[in-house]
PDB file of N, CA, C and O in Angstrom, chain B, residues numbered from 101:
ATOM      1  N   UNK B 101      33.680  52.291 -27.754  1.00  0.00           N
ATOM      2  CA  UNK B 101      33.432  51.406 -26.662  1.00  0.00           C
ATOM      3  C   UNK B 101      32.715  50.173 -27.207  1.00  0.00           C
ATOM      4  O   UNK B 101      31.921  50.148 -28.148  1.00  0.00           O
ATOM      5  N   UNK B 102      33.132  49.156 -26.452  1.00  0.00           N
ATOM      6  CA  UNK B 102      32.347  47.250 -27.039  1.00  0.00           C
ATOM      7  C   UNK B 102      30.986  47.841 -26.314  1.00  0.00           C
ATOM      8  O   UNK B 102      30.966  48.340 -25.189  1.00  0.00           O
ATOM      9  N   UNK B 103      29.918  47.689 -27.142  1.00  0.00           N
ATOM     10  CA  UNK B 103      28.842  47.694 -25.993  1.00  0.00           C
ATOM     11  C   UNK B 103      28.631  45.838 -25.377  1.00  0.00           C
ATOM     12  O   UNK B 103      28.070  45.506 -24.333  1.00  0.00           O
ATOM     13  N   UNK B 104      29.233  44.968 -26.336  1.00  0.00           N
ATOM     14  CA  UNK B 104      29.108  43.819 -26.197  1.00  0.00           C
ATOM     15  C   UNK B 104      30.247  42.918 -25.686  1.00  0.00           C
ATOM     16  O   UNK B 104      30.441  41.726 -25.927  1.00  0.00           O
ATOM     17  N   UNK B 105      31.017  43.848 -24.857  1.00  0.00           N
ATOM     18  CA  UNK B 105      32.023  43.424 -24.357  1.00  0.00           C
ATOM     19  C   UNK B 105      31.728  42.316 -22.990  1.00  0.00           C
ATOM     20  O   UNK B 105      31.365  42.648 -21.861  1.00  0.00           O
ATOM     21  N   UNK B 106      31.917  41.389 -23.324  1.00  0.00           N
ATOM     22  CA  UNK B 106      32.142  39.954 -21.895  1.00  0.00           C
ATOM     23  C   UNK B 106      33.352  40.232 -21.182  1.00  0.00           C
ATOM     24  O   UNK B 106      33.327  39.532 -20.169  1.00  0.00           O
ATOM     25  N   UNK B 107      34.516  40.992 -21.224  1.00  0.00           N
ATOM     26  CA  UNK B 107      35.739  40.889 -20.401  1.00  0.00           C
ATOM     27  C   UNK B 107      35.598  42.076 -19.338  1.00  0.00           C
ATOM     28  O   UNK B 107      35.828  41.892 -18.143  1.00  0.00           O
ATOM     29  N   UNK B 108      35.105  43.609 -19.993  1.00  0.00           N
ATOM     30  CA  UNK B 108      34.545  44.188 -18.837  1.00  0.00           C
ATOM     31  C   UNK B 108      33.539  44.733 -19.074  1.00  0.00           C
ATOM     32  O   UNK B 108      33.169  45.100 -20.189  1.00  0.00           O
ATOM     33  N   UNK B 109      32.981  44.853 -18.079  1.00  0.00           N
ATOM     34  CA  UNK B 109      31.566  45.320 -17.717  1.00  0.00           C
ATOM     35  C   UNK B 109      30.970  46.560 -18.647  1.00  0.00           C
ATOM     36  O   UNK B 109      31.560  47.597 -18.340  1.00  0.00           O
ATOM     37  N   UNK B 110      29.974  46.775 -19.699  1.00  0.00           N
ATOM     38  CA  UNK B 110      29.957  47.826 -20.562  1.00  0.00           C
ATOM     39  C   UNK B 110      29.233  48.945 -20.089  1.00  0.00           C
ATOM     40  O   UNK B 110      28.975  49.927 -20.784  1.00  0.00           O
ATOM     41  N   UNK B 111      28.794  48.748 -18.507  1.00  0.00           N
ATOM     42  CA  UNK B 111      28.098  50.136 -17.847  1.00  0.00           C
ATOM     43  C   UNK B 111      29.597  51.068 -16.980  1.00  0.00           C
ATOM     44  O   UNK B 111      29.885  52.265 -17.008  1.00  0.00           O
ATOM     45  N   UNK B 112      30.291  49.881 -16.271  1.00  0.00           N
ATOM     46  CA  UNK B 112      31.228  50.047 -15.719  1.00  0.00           C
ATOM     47  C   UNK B 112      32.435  50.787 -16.906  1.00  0.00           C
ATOM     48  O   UNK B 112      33.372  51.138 -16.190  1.00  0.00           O
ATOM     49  N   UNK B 113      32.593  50.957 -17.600  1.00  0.00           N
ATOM     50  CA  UNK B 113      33.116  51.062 -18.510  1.00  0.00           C
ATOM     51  C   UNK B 113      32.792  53.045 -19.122  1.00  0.00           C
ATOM     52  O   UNK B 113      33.479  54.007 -19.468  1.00  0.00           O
ATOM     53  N   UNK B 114      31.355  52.715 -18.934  1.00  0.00           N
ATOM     54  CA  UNK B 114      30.173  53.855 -19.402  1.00  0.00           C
ATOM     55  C   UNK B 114      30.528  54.748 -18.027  1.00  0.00           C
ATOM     56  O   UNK B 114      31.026  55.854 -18.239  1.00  0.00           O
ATOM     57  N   UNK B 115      30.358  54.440 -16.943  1.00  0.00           N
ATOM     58  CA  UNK B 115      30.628  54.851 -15.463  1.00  0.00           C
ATOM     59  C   UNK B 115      32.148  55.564 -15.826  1.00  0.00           C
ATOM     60  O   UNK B 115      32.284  56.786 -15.765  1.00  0.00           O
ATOM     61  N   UNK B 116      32.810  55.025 -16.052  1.00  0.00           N
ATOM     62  CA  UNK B 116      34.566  55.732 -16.227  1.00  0.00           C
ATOM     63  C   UNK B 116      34.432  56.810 -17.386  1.00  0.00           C
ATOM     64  O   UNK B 116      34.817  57.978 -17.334  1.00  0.00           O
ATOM     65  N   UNK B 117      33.859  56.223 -18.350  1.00  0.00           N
ATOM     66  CA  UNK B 117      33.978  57.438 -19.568  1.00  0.00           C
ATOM     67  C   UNK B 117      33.311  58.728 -18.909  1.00  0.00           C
ATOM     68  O   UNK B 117      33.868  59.825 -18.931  1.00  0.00           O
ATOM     69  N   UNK B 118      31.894  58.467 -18.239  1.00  0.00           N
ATOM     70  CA  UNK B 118      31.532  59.850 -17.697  1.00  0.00           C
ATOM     71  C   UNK B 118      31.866  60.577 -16.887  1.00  0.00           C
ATOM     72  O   UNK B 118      31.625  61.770 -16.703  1.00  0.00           O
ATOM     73  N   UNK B 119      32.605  59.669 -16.221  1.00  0.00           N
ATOM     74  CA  UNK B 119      33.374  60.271 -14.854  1.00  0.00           C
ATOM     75  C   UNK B 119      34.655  60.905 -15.413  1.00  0.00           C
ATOM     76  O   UNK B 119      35.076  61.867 -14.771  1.00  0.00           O
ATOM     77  N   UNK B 120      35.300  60.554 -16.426  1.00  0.00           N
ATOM     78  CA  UNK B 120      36.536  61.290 -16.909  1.00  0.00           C
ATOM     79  C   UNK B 120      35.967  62.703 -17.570  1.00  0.00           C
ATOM     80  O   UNK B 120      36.724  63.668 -17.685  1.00  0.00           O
ATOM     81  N   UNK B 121      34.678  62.753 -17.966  1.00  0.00           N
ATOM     82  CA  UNK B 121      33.724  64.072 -18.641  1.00  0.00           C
ATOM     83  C   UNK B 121      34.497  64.153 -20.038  1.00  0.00           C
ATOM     84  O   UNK B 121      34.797  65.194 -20.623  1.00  0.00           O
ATOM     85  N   UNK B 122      34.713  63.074 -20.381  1.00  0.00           N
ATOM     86  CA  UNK B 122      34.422  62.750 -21.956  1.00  0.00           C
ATOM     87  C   UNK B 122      33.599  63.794 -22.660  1.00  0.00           C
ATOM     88  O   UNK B 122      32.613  64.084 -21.984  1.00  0.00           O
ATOM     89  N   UNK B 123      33.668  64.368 -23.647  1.00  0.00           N
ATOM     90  CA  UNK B 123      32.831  64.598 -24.447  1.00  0.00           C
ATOM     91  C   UNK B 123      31.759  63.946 -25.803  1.00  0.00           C
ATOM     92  O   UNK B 123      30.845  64.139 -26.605  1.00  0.00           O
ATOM     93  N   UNK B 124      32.339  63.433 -25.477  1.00  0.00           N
ATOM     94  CA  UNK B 124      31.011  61.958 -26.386  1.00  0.00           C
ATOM     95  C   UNK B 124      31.905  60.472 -26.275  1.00  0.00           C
ATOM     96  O   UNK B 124      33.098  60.307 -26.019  1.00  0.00           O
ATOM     97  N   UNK B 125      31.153  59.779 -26.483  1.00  0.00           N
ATOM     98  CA  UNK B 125      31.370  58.181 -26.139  1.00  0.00           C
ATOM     99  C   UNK B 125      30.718  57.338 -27.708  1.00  0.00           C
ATOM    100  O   UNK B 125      29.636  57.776 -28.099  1.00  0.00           O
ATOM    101  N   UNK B 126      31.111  56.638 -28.219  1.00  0.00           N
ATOM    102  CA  UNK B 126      31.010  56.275 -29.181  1.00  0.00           C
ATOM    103  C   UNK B 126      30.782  54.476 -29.142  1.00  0.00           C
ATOM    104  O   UNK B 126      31.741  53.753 -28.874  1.00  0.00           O
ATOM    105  N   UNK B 127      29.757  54.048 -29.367  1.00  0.00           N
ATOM    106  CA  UNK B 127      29.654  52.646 -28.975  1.00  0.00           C
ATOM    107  C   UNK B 127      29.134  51.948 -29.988  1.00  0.00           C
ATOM    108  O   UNK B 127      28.180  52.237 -30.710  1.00  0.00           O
ATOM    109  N   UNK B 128      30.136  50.594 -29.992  1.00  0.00           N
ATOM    110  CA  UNK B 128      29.821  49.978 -30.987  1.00  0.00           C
ATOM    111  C   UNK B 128      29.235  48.456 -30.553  1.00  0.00           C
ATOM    112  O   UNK B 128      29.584  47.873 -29.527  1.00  0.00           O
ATOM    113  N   UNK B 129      28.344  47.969 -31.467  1.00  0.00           N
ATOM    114  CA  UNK B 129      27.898  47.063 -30.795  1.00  0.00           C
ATOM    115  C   UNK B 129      28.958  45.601 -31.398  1.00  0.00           C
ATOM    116  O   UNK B 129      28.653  44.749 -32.233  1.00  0.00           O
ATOM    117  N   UNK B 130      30.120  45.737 -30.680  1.00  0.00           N
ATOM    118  CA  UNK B 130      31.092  44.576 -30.937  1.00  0.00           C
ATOM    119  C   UNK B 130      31.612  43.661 -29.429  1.00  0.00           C
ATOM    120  O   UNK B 130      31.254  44.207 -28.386  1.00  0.00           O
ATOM    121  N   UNK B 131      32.216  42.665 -29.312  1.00  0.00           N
ATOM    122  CA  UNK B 131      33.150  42.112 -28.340  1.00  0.00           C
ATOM    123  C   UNK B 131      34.127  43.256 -27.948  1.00  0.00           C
ATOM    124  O   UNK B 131      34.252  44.392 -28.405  1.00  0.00           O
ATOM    125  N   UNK B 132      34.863  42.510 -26.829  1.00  0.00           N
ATOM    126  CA  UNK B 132      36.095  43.527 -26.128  1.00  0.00           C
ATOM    127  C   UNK B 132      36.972  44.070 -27.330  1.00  0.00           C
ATOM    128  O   UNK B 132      37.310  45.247 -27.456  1.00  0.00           O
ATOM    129  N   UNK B 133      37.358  42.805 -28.386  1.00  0.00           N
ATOM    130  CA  UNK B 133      38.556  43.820 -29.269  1.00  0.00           C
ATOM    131  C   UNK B 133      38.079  43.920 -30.620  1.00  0.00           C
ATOM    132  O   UNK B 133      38.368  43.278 -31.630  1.00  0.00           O
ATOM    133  N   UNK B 134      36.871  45.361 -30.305  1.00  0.00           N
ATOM    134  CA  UNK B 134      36.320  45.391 -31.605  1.00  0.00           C
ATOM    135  C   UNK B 134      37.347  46.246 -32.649  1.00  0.00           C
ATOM    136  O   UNK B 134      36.848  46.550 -33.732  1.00  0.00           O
ATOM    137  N   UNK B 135      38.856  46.685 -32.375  1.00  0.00           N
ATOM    138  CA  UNK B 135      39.333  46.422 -33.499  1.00  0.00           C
ATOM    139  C   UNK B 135      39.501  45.656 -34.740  1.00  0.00           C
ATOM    140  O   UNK B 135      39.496  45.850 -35.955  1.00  0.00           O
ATOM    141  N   UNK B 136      39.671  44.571 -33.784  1.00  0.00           N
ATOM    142  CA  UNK B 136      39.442  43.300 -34.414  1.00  0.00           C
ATOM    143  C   UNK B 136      38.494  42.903 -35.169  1.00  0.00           C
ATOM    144  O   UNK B 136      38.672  42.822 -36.384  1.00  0.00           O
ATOM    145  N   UNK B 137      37.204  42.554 -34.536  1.00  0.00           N
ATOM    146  CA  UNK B 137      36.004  42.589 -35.130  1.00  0.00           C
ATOM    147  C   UNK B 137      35.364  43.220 -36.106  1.00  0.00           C
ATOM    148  O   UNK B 137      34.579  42.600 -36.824  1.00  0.00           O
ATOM    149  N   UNK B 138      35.658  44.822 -36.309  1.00  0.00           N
ATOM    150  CA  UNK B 138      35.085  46.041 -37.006  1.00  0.00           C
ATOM    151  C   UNK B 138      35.773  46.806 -37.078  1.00  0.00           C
ATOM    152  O   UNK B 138      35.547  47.841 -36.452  1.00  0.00           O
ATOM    153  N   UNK B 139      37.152  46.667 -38.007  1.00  0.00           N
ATOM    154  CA  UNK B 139      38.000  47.680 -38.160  1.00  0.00           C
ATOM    155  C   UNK B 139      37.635  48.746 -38.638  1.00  0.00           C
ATOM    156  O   UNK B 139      37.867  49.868 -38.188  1.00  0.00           O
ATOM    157  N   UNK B 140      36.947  48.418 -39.731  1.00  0.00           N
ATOM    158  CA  UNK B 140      36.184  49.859 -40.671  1.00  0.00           C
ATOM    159  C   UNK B 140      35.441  50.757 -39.779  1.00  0.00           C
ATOM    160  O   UNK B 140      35.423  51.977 -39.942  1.00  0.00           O
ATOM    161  N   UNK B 141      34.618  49.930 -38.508  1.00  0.00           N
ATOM    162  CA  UNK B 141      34.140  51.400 -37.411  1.00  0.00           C
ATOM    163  C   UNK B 141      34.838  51.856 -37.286  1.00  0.00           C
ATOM    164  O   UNK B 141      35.019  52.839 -38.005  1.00  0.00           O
ATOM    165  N   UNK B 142      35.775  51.517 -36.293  1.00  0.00           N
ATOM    166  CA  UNK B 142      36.711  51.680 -35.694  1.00  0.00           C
ATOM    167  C   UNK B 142      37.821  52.779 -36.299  1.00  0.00           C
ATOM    168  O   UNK B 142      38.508  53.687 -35.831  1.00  0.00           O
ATOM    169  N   UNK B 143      37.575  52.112 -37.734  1.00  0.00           N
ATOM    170  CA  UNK B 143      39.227  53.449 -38.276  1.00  0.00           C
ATOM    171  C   UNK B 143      38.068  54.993 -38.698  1.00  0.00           C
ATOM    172  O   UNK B 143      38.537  56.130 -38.734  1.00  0.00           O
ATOM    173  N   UNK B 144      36.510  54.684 -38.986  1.00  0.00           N
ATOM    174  CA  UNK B 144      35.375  55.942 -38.655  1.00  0.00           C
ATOM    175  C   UNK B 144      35.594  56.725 -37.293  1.00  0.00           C
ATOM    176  O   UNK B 144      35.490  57.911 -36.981  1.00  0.00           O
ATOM    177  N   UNK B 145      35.810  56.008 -36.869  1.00  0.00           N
ATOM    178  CA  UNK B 145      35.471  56.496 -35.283  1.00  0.00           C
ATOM    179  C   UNK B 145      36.951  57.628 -35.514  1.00  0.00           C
ATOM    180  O   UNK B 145      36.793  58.839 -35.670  1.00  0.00           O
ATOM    181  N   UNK B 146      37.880  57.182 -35.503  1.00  0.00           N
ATOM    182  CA  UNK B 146      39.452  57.865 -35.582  1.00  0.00           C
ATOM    183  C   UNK B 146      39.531  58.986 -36.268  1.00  0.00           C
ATOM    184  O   UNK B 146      39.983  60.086 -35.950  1.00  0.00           O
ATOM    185  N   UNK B 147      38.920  58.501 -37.495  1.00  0.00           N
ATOM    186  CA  UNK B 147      39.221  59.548 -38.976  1.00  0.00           C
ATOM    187  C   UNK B 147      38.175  60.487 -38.640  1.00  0.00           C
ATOM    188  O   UNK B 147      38.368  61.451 -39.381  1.00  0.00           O
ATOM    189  N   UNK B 148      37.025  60.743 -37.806  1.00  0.00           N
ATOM    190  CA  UNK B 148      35.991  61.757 -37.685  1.00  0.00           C
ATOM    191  C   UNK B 148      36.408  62.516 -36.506  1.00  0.00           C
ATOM    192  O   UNK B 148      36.189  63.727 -36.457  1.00  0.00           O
ATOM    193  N   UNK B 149      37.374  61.490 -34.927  1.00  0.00           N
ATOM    194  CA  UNK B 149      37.750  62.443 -34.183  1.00  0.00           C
ATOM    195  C   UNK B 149      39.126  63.533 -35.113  1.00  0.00           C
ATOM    196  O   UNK B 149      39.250  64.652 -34.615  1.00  0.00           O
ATOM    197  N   UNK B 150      39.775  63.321 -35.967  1.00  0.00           N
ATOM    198  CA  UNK B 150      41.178  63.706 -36.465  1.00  0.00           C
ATOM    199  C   UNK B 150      40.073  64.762 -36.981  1.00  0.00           C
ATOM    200  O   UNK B 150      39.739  65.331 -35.942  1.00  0.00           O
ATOM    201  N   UNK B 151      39.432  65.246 -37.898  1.00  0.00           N
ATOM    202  CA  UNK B 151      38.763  65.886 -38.583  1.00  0.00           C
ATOM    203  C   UNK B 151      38.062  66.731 -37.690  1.00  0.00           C
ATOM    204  O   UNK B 151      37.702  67.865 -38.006  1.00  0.00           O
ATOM    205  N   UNK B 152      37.822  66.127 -36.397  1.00  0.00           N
ATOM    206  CA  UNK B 152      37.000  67.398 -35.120  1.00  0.00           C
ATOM    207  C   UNK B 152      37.936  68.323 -34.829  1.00  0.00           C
ATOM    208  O   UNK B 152      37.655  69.521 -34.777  1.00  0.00           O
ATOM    209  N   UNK B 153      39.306  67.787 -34.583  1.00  0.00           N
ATOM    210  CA  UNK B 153      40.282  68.594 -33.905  1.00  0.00           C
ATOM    211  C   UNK B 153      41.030  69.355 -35.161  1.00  0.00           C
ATOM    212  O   UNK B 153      41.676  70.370 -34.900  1.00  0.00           O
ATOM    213  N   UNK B 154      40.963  68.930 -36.379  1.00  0.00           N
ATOM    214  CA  UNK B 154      41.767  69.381 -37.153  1.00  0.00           C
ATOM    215  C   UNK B 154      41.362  70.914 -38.115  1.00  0.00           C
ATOM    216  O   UNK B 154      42.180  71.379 -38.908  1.00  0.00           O
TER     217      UNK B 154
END
């Protein structure tokens, strides 16, 4: 998740993840397309969920 996202709201955002009962939420402190911004989190974030389930 952008915690520094300007396009949507980053509580509103926080509000949906908990309401779906997510099991963890992962936040990075980037803009809306922190792909973009921080790929290297971003491909962390991926490569540690693949490794939970795997």
């Amino acid at each position: 998740m952008s915690s520094a996202d300007h396009t949507i709201n980053p509580d509103v955002e926080r509000f949906g993840y908990t309401r779906a009962g997510l099991r963890s939420i992962v936040e990075i402190d980037a803009p809306h397309l922190v792909m973009q911004s921080h790929p290297a989190e971003v491909a962390q974030v991926i490569t540690d969920a693949i490794a939970e389930i795997g």
